[in-house]
C-alpha positions in Angstrom: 41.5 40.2 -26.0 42.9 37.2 -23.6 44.2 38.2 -20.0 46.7 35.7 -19.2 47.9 36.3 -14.9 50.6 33.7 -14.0 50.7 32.7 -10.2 49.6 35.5 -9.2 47.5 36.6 -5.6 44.9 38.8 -7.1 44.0 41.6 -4.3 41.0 41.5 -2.3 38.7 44.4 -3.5 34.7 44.3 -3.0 33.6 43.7 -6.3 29.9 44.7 -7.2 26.8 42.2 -6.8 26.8 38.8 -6.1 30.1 38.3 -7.6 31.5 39.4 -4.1 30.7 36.5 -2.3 33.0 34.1 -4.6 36.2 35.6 -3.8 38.2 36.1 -0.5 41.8 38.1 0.1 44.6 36.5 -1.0 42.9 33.7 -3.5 45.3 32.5 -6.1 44.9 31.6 -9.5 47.4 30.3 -12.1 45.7 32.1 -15.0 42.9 34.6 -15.2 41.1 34.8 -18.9 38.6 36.9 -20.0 37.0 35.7 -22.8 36.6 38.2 -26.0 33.8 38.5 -27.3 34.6 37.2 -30.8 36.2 34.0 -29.1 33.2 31.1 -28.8 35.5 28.7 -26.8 38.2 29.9 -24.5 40.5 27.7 -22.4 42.2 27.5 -19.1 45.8 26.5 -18.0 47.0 23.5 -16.2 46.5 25.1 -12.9 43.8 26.4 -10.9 42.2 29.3 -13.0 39.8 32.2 -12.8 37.6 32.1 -16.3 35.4 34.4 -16.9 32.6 34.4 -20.1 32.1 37.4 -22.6 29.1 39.1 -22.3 27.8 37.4 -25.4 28.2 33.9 -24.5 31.5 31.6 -24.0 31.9 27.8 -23.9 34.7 27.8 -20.9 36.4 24.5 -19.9 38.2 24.5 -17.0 41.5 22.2 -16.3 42.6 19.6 -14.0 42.5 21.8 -11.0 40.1 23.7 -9.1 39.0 26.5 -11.2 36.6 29.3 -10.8 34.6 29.7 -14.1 31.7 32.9 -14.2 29.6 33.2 -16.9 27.9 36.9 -17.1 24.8 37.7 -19.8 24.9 35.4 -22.6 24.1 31.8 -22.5 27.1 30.1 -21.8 28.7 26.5 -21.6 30.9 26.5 -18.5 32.4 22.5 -17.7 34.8 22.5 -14.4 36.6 19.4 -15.2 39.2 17.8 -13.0 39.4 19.5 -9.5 36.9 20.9 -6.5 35.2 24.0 -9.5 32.9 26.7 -8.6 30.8 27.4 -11.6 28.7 30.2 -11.6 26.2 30.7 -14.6 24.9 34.2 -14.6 22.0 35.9 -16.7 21.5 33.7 -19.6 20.1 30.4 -20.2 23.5 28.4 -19.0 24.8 24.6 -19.0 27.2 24.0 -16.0 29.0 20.9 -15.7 31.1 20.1 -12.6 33.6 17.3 -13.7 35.3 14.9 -11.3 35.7 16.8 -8.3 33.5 18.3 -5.4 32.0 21.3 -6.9 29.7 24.0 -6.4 27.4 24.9 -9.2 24.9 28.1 -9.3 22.6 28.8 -11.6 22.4 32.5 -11.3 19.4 33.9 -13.8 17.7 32.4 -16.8 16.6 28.6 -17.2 19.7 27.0 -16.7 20.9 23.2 -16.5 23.2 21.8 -13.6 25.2 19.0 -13.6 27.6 17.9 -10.9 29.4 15.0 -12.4 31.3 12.6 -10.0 31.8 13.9 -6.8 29.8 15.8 -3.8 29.0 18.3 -5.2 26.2 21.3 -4.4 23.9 22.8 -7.0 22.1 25.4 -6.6 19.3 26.4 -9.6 18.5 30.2 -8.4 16.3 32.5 -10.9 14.4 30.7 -13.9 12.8 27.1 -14.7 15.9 24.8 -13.8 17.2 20.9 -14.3 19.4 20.1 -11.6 20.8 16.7 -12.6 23.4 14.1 -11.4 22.6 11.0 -13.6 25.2 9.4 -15.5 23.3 9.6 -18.5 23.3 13.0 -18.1 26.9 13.9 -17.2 28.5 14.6 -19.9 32.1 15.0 -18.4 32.9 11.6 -16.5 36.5 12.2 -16.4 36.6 9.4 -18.4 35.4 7.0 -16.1 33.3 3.6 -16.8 29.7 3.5 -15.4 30.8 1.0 -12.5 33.2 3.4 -11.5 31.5 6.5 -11.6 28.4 5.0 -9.6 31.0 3.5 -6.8 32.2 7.0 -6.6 28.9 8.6 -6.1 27.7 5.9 -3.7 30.0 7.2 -1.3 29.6 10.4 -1.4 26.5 12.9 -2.0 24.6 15.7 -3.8 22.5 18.9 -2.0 20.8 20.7 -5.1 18.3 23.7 -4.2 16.1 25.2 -7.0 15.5 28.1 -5.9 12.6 30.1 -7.8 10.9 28.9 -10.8 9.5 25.7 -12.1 12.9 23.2 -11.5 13.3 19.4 -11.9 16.2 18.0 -9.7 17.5 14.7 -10.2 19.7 12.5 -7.6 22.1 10.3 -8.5 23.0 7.1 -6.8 24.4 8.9 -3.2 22.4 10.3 -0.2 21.2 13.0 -1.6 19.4 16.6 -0.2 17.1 17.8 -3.1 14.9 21.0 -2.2 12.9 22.5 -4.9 12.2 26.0 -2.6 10.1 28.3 -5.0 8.4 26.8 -7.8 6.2 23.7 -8.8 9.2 21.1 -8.3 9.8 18.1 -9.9 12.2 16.2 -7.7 13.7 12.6 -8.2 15.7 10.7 -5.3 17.8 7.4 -7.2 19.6 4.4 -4.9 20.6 6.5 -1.9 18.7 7.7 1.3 17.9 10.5 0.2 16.4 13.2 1.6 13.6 15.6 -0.7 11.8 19.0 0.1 9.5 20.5 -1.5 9.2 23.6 -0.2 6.4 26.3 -2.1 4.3 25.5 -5.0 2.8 22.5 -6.2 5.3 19.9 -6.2 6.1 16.3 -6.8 8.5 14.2 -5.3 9.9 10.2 -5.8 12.1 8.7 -3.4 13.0 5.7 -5.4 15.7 3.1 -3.9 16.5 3.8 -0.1 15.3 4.8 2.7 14.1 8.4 1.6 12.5 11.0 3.3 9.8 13.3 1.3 8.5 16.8 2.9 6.1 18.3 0.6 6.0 21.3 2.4 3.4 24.5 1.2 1.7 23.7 -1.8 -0.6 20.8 -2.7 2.2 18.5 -3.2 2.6 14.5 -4.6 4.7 12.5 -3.1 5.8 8.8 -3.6 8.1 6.7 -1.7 9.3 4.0 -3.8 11.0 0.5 -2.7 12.4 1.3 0.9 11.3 2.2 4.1 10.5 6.0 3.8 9.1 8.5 6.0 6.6 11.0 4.2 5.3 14.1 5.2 3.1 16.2 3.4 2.8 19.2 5.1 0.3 22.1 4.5 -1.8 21.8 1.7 -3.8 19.3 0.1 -1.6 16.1 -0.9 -1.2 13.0 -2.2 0.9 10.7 -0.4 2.2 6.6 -1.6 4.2 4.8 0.5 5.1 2.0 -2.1 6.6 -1.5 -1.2 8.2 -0.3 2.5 7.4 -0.2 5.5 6.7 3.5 5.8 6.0 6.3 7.3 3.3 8.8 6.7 2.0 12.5 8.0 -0.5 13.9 5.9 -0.8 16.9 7.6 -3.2 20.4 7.2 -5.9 20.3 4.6 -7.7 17.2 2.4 -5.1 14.4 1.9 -5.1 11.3 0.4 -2.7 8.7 1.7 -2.1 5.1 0.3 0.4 3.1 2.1 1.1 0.2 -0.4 2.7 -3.3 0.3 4.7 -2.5 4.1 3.9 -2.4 7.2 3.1 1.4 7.2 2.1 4.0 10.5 -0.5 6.6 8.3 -1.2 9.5 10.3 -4.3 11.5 8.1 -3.7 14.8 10.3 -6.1 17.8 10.1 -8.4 18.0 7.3 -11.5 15.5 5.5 -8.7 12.9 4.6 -9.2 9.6 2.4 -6.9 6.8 3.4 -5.9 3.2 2.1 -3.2 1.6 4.2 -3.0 -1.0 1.3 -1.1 -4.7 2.1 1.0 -5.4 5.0 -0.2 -4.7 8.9 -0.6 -1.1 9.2 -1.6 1.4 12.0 -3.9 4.2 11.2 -4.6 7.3 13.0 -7.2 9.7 11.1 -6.9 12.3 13.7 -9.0 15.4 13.0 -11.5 15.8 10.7 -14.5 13.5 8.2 -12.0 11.0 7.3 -12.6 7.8 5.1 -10.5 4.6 4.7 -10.8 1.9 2.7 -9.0 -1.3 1.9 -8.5 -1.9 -2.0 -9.7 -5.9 -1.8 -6.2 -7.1 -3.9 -4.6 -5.5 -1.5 -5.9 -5.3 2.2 -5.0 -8.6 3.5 -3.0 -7.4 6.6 -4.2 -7.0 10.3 -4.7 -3.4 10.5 -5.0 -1.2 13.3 -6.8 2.1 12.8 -7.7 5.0 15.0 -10.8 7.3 13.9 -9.9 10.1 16.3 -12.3 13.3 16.2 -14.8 13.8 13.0 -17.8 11.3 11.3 -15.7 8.8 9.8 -15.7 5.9 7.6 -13.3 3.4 8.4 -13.3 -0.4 5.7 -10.9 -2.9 7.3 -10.4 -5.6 4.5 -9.7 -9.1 4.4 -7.4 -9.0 7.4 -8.1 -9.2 11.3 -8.5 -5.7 12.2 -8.7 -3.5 14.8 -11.1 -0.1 14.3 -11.9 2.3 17.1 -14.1 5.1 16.0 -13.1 7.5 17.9 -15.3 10.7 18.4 -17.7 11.4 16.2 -21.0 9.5 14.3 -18.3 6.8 12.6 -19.2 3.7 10.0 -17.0 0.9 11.0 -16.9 -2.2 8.5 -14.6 -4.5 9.1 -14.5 -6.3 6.1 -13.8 -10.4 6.0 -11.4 -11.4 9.1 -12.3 -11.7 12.3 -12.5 -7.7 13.6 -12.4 -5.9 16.8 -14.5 -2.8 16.6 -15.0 -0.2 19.2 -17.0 3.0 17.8 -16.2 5.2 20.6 -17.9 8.3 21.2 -21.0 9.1 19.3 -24.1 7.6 17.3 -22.0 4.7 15.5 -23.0 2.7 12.5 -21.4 -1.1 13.0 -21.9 -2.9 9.2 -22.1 -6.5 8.4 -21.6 -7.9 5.0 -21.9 -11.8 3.9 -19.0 -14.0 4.7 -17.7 -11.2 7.1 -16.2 -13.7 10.0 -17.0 -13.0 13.4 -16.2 -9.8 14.5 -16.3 -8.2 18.4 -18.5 -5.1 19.1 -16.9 -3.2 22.1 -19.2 -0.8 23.2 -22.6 -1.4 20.9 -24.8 1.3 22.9 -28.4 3.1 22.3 -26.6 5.3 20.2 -25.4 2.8 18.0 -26.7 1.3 14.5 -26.4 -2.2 13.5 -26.2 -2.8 9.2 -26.5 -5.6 7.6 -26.7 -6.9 4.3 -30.8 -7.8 3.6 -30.2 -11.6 3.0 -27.1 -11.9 5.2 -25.9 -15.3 4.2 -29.0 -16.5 3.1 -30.3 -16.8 6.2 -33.8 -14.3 5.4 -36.7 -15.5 4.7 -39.1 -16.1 1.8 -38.7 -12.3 0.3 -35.3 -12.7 1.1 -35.2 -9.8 4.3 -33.9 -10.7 7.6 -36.4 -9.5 10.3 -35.9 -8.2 13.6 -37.6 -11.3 14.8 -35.3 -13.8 13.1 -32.0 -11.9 14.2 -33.2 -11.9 17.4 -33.7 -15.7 17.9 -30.6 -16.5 16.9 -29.0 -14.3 19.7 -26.9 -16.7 22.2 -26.7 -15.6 25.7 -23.3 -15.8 27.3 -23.5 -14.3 30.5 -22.8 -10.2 30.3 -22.0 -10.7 26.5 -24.0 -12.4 23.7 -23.2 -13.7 20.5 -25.4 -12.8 17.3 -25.6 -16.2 14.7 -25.3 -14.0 11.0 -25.4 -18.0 9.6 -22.3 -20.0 7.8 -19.9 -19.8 10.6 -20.3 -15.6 10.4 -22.0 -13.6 13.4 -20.6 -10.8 15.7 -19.6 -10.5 19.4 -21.2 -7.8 21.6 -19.4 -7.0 24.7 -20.8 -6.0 27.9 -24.4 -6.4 26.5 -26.9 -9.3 27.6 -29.2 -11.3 25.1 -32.0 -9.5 26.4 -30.6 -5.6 26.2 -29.3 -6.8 22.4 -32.7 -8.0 21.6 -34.7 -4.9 23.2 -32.4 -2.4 21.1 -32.5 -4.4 18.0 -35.7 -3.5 16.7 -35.2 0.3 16.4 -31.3 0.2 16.3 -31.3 -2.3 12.9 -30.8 -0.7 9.3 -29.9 -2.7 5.8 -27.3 -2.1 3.5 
């Protein structure tokens, strides 16, 4: 049976469930079809229409203008076309396709697959395992527009998709897009825009791609990578994994055991709460471990910049690099290494372990104390002796007295810079405050 309603105002009633919030009084509709049961494909009018699936499944396409299309238990194909379309799936495993206009698209029940086509559009998964998706390769209703076209339409406009519960993977498309996976272990995936992702509960993963994108991970041990631009990443509560990429990011690990890598840029890291490991990667990058045993490291391909980093509270292990760095330990019984450069290192609070390698530059102690252990490698640039050990007594003869500060010779143009300690108060705490890698 077809129900065919020309221009006509259908009365405002309360209808039962969620269909309720989809109509208001006085909304008009060209046509109104119901589709039978027996009928697999059932079409609209010209106008704007109200279609509406069998319970066993339909395949509804709607016209040029902005139609209303509802599917109800079956699994149903439901395509809005031309016009601003709300698309409603219902209980079945459903495929809803936008079309050329700005359209909202709800998933309803079952494990259903979105797709907003070529304007702004507003997806939203609800119940089941869902793809929300706003690719061109994916859109199979381009209003028969070429690539170049479609893509200059979506750059100036864009998505918001929300999952809802279930497993969901949400795809952006080349605007500035909001993507927020709610319930569910997410899979979310930002394109050329700045574009903004969430998380939200469960164990999720999110890439920013192109753009300057901003990643929340929110509850959940969550994955989160930045991609090309200048991104700000937070990861919220749980245990994460956070990578910057080639940027100059921005990145909060926040509660619980994180592991942070800030690639190429010129990155701010901020470990937050928790036993966090940390790699700021290339670029000049400032580091703040904050609470917590935290550990960072410079991956020798990469950590070439000038970094600054901040141990804050906990027993940390802080690896400058190749770069000119800048480590203050903080609170806490910290192991600061500077790496090759020429470092400035300040252990702060606590029994601090300073280490020397070979080739290491001349670094600057700040505040080398009673506290404090000095490390070096047994044969520090060849300077030991017959069995190959540097003593106590050879370190200490090649301490240079310069005033209230000295200056400790490792040999080959390397040594290390003590600060407000003499020649003689270095060479008294040398012989019980001296340890070997």
């Amino acid at each position: 049976m077809e129900l065919a309603v020309t221009t006509t105002t259908l009365p405002w009633a309360e209808p039962p469930g969620w269909l309720g919030s989809f109509f208001a009084a006085g909304l008009r509709f060209e046509s109104a079809l119901i589709a039978p049961p027996w009928v697999a494909l059932a079409m609209g009018s010209c106008g704007r229409d109200l279609l509406i699936a069998s319970p066993f499944g339909s395949s509804l396409p709607g016209g040029p203008e902005g139609d209303v299309l509802v599917g109800l238990w079956g699994n149903d194909q439901l395509f809005g076309n031309g016009g601003n379309d709300l698309v409603r799936g219902g209980g079945g495993a459903d495929i809803l396709t936008g079309g050329t206009g700005n359209d909202l698209l709800a998933g309803g029940a079952g494990n259903d697959s979105l797709h907003g086509g070529t304007g702004a559009n507003l997806l939203i998964g609800g119940a089941g395992d869902d793809l929300l998706d706003s690719r061109w390769s994916t859109d199979t209703d381009r209003g028969g527009l070429s690539f170049e076209t479609w893509r200059a339409a979506k750059v100036g406009t864009g998505d918001e998709m929300h999952g809802g519960d279930g497993n969901d993977r949400i795809e952006a498309s080349f605007g500035n897009d909001t993507l927020t996976g709610d319930a569910g272990d997410d899979v979310i995936r930002g394109q050329d825009g700045d574009d903004q992702l969430e998380g939200g509960e469960g164990q999720d993963t999110l890439m920013g791609d192109a753009g300057a994108d901003v990643l929340a991970g929110g509850a959940g041990d969550d994955s989160l990578d930045g991609g090309l631009g200048d991104d700000r990443l937070d990861g919220g509560e749980g245990s994460d994994r956070l990578i910057g990429g080639n940027g100059n990011d921005v990145m909060d690990g926040g509660a619980a055991r994180d592991v942070l890598f800030g690639g190429y840029g010129d990155d701010r890291i901020t470990a937050g709460e928790g036993d966090d490991w940390v790699d700021g990667g290339g670029g000049d990058d400032l580091i703040d471990l904050g609470a917590g045993d935290d550990f960072v490291a410079a991956i020798e391909d990469l950590g070439r910049g000038d970094d600054v980093i901040f141990g804050g509270e906990g027993n940390d292990t802080m690896l400058g690099g190749r770069g000119c760095d800048q480590i203050d330990g903080g609170e806490g019984a910290d192991v600061l290494n500077g790496g090759a450069g020429d470092d400035f290192l300040t252990g702060g609070a606590g029994a601090d372990t300073f280490q020397m390698r070979s080739a290491h530059g001349i670094d600057t102690i700040a505040d080398f104390s009673s506290e404090d252990v000095l490390m070096i490698t047994r044969n520090i640039n060849g300077i030991g002796g017959a069995d190959g050990l540097v003593s106590v007594e050879e370190l200490t003869g090649r301490i240079e007295d310069l005033g209230s500060d000295c200056f400790l010779d490792l040999g080959g143009g390397n040594g290390a810079m003590f600060l407000g300690i003499t020649a003689d108060e270095l060479g008294g705490l040398l012989p019980a405050h001296l340890d070997y890698l």
